[in-house]
C-alpha distance (Angstrom), angle and dihedral (degrees) to the residues before:
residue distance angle dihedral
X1 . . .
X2 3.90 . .
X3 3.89 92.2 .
X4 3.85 89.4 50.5
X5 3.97 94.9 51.2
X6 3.83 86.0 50.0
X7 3.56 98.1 55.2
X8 3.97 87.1 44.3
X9 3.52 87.8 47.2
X10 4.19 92.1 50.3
X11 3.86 91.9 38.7
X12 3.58 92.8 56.6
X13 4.10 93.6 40.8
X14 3.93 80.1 53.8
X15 3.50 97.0 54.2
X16 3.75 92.7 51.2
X17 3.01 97.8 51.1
X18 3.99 94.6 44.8
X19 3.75 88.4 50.1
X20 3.79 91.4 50.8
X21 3.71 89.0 56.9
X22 3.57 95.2 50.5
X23 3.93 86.4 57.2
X24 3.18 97.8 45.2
X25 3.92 86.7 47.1
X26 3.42 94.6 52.7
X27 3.60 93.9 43.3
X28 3.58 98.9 61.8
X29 3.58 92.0 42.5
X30 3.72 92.5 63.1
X31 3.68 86.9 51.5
X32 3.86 92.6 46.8
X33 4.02 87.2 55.0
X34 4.01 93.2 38.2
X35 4.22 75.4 56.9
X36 3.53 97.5 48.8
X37 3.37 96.2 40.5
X38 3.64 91.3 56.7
X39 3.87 96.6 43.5
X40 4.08 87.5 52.1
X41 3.81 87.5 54.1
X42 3.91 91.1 48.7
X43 3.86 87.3 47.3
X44 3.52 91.8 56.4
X45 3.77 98.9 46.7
X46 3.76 91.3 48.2
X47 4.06 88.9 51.1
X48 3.81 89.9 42.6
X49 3.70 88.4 57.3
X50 3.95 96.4 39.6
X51 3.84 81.8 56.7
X52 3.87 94.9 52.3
X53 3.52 89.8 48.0
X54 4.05 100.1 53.8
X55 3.88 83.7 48.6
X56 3.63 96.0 56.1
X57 3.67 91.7 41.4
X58 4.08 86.2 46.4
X59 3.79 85.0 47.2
X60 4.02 91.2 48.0
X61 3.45 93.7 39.4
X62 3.85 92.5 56.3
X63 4.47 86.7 48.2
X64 4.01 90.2 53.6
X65 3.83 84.0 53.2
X66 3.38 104.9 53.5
X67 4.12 90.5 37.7
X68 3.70 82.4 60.6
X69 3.79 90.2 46.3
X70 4.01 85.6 58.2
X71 3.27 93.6 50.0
């Protein structure tokens, strides 16, 4: 009976700690996709702006021309 409460005893310890590494797991992996998520969104604002800017350079670009055209 002793050897059978100390496997029940180490099962259960296993267990714990099993399901507190799942937790913990799954825990930072939210926060790893929260981080992604975040770093996409700041990707796409920084290429969103590099995209205004080559069109107003395009755009000022094409003005210099024709004032040189004038002139």
């Amino acid at each position: 009976m002793k050897n059978e409460d100390k496997i029940i005893e180490l099962l259960m310890e296993y267990i714990s700690r099993t399901d507190k590494m799942e937790k913990e797991f799954k825990e930072g992996m939210e926060s790893f996709n929260k981080e992604m998520v975040s770093l996409r969104r700041d990707f796409n604002q920084t290429n969103s702006r590099q995209e205004a800017l080559m069109q107003e350079i395009f755009k000022l670009s094409k003005r210099v021309g024709k004032l040189e055209d004038e002139s």
